[in-house]
Every structure is written in C-alpha cells, then in structure tokens.
C-alpha positions, 0 to 999 in steps of 0.5 A: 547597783549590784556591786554598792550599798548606801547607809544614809545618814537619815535612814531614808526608810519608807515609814508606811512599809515594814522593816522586811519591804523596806529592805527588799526596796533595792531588789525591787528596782534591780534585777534581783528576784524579792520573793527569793530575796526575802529570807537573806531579808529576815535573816539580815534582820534577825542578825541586826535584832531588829523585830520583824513582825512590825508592820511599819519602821516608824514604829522602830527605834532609831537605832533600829531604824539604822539597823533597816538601813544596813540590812537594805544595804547589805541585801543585794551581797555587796563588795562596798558599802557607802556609811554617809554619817551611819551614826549622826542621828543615834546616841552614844550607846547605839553609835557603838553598836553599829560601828561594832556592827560595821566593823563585823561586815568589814572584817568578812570582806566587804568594804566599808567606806565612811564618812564622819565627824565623829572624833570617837569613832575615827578614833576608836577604829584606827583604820586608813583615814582619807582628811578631804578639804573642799573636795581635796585629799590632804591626808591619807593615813593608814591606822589614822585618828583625827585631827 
C-alpha cells in the first residue's frame, strides 16, 4: 500500500465526496497523515486541471473523474502505478491526454504498468509490451506494438 497505486478502469470514485476527500481515501486507510497530505492532494489536482472546489465527483467529467483517479493513486509517492484499462471509459480526445499524462509520471521515475486492449495507444508508446493468454506470457517485447 505505501509502495503501489491503482488507477481502475471505472475510477472507483466516492461520488458524494469531493475531488480532494476522494484522493485522500488511501491516506486515511494508511499510515499517512491527510491533513499533511492534503496540499500534495490540491496540488495533484491542479497539475491534472481537475477543478477543485467541486463539492462531489459526480459533478465531473469522465475524464476528470479519471484524472481523481490518478491523483489517488499518485498521493501516497508511489514507485509503481497499476493502469487497469486507465482509458476504457473515455473517448479519443481525453484517452490522449491521459495516456500523455501516464507517460509524464513514468518519465520521472515511477513505474507505470498497463493493461489494455486499445490497439492505438499500445501502438502509439512503443514501450515493453508483455501479451499474456489465459494467464501465460507469450510475448514479451521491448518498443512492442500490438498484435
């Protein structure tokens, strides 16, 4: 919990909190400190232009909504980040920019570990792609596309 984050496919979002309680939900079941947490939460936010003073996510654009979803899984400083599907419910345009977005946190050192069915973006980043079929590794391919 204090080394992992976790960007789920349908955001997983507590719609009667606001944007900034619904990152802060990991610190509150870790170890961490949320009121000390709480400005790297506003802060997580203004990065990802998610509006702040929304008193529910519900209120939020699905992309935005995805955008809460990294910031919670940013919060805690993690060295890896699990992306299960982080676009499947987003059209074209915001898939780009989140992907962009993903790309960003890896490029400063996090990990980011993927999962999609998306053609265009496993395409579009070239990086090491692992093809599993019923649970088995049978590719694994550095600057990989699809196939």
């Amino acid at each position: 919990r204090k080394h992992a984050g976790f960007i789920f496919q349908n955001f997983h979002l507590i719609e009667e909190m606001s944007p900034v309680d619904n990152v802060l939900v990991p610190i509150w079941l870790g170890s961490f400190s949320a009121a000390a947490r709480r400005p790297r939460a506003l802060e997580l936010l203004r990065q990802l232009d998610v509006p702040t003073e929304r008193e529910s996510v519900a209120k939020l654009s699905g992309g935005q909504q995805q955008r809460v979803a990294i910031a919670r899984a940013l919060i805690g400083d993690p060295s890896i980040v699990f992306a299960d599907e982080p676009t499947g419910n987003l059209d074209p345009n915001t898939s780009v920019g989140i992907m962009r977005l993903l790309d960003r946190i890896n490029r400063t050192g996090t990990t980011v570990v993927m999962c999609t069915h998306d053609r265009s973006i496993v395409d579009s980043m070239r990086r090491r792609v692992l093809q599993l079929d019923r649970g088995v590794i049978v590719r694994d391919q550095a600057r990989g596309v699809y196939e």
